[in-house]
Residue, then its C-alpha position, 0 to 999 in steps of 0.5 A: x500500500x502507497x502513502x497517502x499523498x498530502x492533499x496539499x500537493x495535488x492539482x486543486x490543493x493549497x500549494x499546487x499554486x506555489x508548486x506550479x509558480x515555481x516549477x513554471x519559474x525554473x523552466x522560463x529560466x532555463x528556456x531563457x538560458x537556452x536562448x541566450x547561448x551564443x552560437x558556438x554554444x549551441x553548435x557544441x551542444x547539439x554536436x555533443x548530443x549527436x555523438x551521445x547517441x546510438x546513431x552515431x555508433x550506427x554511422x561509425x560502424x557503418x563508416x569504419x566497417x565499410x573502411x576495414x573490409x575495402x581495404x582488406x587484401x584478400x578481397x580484390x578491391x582496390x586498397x586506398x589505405x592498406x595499413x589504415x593510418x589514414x583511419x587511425x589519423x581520421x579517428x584520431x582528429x575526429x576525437x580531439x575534436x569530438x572530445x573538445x566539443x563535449x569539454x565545451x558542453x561540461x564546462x556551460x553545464x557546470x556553470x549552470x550546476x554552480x548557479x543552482x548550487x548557489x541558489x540552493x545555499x541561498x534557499x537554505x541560508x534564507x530557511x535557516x535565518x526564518x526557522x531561527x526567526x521562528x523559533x525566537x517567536x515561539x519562545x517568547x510567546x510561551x514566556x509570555x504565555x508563561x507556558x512550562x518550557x521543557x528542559x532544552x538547552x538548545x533554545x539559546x543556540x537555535x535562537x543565534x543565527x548561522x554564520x556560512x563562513x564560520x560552518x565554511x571555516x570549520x569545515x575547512x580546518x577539519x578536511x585533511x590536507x591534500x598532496x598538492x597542499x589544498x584543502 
């Protein structure tokens, strides 16, 4: 049996609005991104998607396949490239510049990876400032509620909001040196 699903979440639910907003906001992005990728950007994705497909191991095959047995000696046909250096160096180009267009493609998907990451640092440091607000609030409604607070010695701690440098700082004194002297 499946979990129920919050009621929240489905299409004429409290949030759908919010969900739909947003996920109709990250996908406007990313057609504007799209748009705005210059020529050369498009051409080596497009290029990089081509050889990441099975047609392009279809062609390959087809084309060396071809190459290989025309130029085997035993068949009688007239051999242009008997020792395939000419294949080798066809291949060989062919993967400088296939390897150079996939780099070009990972390098924009990275940048785009960085600004996600980046707006997810900034959502979680935007969540905890606003739980640290939250449970400011809390508490000192129950004090003025005079409500018995049970024994938690982290309501001062919870209550101070988080510094990233001083959790990037920790996180950094704690990390084990690399070789190359990085942390």
């Amino acid at each position: 049996m499946q979990p129920s699903r919050s009621s929240e979440f489905t299409p004429g639910g409290v949030m759908a609005g919010v969900v739909q907003r947003n996920i109709d906001a990250l996908v406007r992005r990313e057609q504007e991104q799209a748009a705005a990728r210059n020529l050369q950007e498009r051409l080596a994705d497009r290029i990089t998607a081509f050889t990441g497909s099975m047609m392009f191991v279809y062609i390959h095959l087809l084309v060396f396949g071809t190459w290989i047995v025309w130029n085997l000696p035993y068949l009688g046909l007239p051999r242009f490239d008997p020792s395939y250096v000419v294949l080798a160096m066809f291949a060989s180009v062919e993967a400088i510049f296939l390897s150079t267009f996939v780099l070009i493609s990972q390098n924009r998907m990275n940048q785009d990876a960085d600004e996600r990451d980046e707006l997810h640092v900034q959502i979680s440091l935007l969540n905890e400032h606003e739980v640290t607000r939250l449970v400011t609030l809390v508490t000192a409604i129950a004090r003025k509620l005079e409500l018995v607070e049970a024994e938690l010695d982290e309501i001062p701690e919870l209550e101070r909001d988080v510094h990233p440098e001083d959790i990037l700082d920790q996180l950094a004194e704690k990390r084990p040196a690399s070789a190359d002297g990085r942390a």
